[in-house]
N, CA, C and O of each residue as an XYZ file, in Angstrom:
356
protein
N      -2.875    -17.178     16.035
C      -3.121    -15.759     16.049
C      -4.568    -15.516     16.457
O      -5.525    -16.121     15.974
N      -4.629    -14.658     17.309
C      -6.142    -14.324     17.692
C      -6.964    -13.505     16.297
O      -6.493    -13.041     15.259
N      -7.965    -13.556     16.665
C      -8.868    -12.659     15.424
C      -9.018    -11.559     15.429
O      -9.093    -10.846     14.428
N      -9.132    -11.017     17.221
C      -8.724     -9.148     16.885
C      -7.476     -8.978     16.258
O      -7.392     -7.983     15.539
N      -6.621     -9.603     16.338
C      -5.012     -9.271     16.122
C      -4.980     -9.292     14.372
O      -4.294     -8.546     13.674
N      -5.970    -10.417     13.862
C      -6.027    -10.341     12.463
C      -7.238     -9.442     11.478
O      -7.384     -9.316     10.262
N      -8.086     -8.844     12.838
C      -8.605     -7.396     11.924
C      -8.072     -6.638     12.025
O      -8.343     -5.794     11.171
N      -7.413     -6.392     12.599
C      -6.203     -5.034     12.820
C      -5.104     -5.041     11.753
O      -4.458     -3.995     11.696
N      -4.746     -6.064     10.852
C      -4.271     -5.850      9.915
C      -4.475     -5.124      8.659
O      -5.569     -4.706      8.281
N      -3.037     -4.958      7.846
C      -3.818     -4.259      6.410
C      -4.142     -5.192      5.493
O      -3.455     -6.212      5.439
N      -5.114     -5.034      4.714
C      -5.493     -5.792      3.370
C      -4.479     -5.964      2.615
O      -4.440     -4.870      2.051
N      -3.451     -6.686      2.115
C      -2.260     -7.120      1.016
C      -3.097     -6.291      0.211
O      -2.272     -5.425     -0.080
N      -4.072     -5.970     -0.311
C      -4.433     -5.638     -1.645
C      -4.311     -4.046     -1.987
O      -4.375     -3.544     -3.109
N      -4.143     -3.462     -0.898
C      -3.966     -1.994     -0.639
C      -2.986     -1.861     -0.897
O      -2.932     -1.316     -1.999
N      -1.837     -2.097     -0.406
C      -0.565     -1.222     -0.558
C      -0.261     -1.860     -1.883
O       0.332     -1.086     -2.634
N      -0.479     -2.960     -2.348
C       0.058     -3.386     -3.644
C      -0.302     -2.885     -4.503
O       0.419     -2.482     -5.416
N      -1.736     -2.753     -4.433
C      -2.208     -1.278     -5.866
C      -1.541     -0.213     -5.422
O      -0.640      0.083     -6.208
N      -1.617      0.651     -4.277
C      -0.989      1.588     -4.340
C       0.428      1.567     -4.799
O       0.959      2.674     -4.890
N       1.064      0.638     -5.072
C       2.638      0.629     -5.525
C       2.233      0.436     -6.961
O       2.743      1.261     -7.719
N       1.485     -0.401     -7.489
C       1.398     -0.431     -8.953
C       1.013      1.457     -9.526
O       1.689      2.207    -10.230
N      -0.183      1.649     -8.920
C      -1.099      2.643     -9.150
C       0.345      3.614     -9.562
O       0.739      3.764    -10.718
N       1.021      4.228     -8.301
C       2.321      5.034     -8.030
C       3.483      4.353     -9.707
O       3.723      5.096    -10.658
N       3.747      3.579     -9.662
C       4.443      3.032    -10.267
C       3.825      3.286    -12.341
O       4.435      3.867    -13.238
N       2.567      2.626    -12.389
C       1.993      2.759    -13.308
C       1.975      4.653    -13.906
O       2.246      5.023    -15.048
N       1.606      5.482    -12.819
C       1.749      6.796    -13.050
C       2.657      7.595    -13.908
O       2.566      8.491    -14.747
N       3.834      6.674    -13.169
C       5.281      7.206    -13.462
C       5.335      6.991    -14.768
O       5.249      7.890    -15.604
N       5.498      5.648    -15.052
C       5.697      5.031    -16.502
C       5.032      6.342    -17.665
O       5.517      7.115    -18.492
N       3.768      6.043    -17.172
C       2.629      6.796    -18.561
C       3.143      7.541    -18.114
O       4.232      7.031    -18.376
N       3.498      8.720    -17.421
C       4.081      9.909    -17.909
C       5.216     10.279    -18.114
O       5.391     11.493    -18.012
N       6.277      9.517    -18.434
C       7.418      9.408    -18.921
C       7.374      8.801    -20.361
O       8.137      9.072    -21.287
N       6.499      8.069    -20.360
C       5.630      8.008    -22.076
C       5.454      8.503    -22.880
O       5.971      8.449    -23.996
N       4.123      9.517    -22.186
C       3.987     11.096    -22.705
C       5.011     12.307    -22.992
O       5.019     13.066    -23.961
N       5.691     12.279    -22.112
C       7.085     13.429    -22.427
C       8.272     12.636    -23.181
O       9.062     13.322    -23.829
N       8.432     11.378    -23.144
C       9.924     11.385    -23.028
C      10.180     11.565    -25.507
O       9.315     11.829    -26.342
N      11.398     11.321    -25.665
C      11.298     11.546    -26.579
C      10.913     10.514    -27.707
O      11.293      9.357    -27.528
N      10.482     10.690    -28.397
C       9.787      9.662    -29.293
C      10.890      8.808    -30.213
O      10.636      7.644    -30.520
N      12.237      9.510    -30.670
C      13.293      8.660    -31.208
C      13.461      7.292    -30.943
O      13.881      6.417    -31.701
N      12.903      7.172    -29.214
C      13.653      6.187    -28.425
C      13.024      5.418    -29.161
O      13.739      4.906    -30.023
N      11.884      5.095    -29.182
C      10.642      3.670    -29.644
C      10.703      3.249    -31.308
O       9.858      2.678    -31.998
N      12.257      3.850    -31.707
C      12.032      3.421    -33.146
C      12.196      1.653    -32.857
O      11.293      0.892    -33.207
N      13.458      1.149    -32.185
C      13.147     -0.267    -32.025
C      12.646     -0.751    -31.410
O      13.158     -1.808    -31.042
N      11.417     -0.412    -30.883
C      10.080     -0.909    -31.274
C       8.942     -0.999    -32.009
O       7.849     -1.521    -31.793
N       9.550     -0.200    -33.203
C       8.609     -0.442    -34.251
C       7.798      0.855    -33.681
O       6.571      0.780    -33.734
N       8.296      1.862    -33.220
C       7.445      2.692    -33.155
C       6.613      3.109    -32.222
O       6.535      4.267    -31.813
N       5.873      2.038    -31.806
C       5.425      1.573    -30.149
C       5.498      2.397    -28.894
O       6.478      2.061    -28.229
N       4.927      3.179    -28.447
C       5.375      3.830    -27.241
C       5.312      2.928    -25.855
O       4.356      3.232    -25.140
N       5.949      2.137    -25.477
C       6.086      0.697    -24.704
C       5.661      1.357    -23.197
O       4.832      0.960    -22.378
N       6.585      2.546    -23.170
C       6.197      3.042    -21.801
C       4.669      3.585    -21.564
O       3.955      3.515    -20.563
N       4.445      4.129    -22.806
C       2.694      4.968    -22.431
C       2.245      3.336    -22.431
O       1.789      3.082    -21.316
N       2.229      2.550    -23.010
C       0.753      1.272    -22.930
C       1.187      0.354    -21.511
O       0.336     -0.196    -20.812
N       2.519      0.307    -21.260
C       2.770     -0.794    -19.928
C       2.484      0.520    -18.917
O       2.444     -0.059    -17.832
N       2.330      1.508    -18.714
C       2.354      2.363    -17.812
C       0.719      2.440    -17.804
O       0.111      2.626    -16.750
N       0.245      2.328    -18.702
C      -1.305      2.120    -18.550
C      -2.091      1.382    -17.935
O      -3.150      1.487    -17.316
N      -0.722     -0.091    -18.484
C      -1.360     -1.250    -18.201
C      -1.173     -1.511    -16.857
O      -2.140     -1.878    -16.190
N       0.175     -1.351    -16.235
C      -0.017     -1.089    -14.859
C      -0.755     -0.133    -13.493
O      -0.660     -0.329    -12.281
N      -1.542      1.006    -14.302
C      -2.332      1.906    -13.232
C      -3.495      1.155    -13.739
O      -3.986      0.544    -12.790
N      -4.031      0.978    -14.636
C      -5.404      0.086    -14.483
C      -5.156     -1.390    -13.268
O      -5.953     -1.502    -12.336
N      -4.135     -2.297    -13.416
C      -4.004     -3.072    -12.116
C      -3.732     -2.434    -11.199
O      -4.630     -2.337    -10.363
N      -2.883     -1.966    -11.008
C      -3.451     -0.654     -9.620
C      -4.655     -0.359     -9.027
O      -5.008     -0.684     -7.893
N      -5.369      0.371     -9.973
C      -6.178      1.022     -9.674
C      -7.643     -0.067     -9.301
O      -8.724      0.212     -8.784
N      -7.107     -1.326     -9.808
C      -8.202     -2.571     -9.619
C      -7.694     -3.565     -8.211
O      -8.410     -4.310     -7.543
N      -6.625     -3.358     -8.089
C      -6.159     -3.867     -6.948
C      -6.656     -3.181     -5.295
O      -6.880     -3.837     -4.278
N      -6.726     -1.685     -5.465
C      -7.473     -0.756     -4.855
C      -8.482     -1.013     -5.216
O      -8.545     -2.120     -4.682
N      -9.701     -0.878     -5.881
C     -11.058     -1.408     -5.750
C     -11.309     -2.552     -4.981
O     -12.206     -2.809     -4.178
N     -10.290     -3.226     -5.403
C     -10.833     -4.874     -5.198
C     -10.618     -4.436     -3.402
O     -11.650     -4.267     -2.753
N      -9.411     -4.295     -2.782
C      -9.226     -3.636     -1.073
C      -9.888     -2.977     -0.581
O      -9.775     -2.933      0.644
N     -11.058     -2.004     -1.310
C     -11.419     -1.256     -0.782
C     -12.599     -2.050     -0.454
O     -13.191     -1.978      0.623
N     -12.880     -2.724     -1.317
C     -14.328     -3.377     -1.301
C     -15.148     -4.425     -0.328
O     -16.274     -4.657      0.112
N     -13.196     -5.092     -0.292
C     -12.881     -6.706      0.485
C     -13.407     -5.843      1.815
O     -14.381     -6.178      2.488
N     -12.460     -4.505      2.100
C     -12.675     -4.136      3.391
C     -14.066     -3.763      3.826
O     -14.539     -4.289      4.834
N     -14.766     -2.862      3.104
C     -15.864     -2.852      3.031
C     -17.065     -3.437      3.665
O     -17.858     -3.209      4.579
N     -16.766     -4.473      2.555
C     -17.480     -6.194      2.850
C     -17.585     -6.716      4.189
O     -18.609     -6.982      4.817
N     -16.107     -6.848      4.614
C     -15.927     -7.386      6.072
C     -16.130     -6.331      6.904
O     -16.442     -6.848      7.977
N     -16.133     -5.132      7.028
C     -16.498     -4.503      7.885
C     -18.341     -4.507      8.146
O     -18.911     -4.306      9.219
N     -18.912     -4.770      6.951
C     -20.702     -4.788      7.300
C     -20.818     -6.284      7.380
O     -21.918     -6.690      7.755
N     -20.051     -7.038      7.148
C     -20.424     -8.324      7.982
C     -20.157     -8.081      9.315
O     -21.153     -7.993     10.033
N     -18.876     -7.926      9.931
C     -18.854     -7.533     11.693
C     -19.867     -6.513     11.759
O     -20.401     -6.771     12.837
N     -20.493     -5.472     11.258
C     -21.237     -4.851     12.404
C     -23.131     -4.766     11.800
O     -23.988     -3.904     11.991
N     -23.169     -6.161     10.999
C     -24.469     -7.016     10.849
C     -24.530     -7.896     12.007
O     -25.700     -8.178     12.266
N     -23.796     -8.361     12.692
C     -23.996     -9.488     13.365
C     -24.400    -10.700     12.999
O     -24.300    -11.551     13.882
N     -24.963    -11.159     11.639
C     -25.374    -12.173     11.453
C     -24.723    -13.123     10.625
O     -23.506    -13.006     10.773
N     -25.041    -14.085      9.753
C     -24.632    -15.409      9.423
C     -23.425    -14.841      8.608
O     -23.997    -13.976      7.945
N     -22.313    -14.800      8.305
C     -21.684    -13.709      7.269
C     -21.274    -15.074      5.382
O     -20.568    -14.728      4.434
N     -21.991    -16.404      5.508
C     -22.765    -16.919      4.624
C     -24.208    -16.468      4.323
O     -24.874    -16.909      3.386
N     -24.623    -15.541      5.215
C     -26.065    -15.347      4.442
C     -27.339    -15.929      4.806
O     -27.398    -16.929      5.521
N     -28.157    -15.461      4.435
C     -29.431    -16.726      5.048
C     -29.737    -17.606      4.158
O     -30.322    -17.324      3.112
N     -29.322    -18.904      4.533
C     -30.068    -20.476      4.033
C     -29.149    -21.127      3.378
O     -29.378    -22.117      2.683
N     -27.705    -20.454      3.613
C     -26.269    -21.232      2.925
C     -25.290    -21.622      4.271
O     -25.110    -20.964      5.296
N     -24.885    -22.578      3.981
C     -23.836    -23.138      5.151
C     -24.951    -24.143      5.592
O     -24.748    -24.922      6.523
């Protein structure tokens, strides 16, 4: 594969937070509304508000982390220079 052909791609890390992020949303707010009877066997537990949490925080870190990667590599291509840095490699 050539290397323009592989900056022209998307970051894996983008759309996958965005599906958690989307996904995580849903949960916690079906958490918040839904009715509280349900979570008696769980001891009570609202399973959906904390995994719905727990999934938009990975989301929402999966997007950082893509936004950043991209970031990154984009001011290395238009630094021009060592993209180890000076006095490594």
């Amino acid at each position: 594969m050539d290397t323009q052909e592989a900056e022209k791609g998307v970051d894996i890390r983008t759309p996958i937070g965005l599906m958690f992020t989307i996904l995580g949303l849903m949960v916690t707010i079906y958490g918040l509304v839904s009715n509280k009877a349900i979570y008696a066997r769980s001891l009570g537990i609202n399973v959906n508000l904390w995994w719905g949490l727990v999934l938009l925080v990975f989301g929402l870190l999966f997007l950082w982390f893509g936004r950043k990667g991209t970031s990154a590599m984009h001011s290395a291509e238009s630094g021009g220079g060592d993209p180890m840095g000076p006095g490594e490699g």
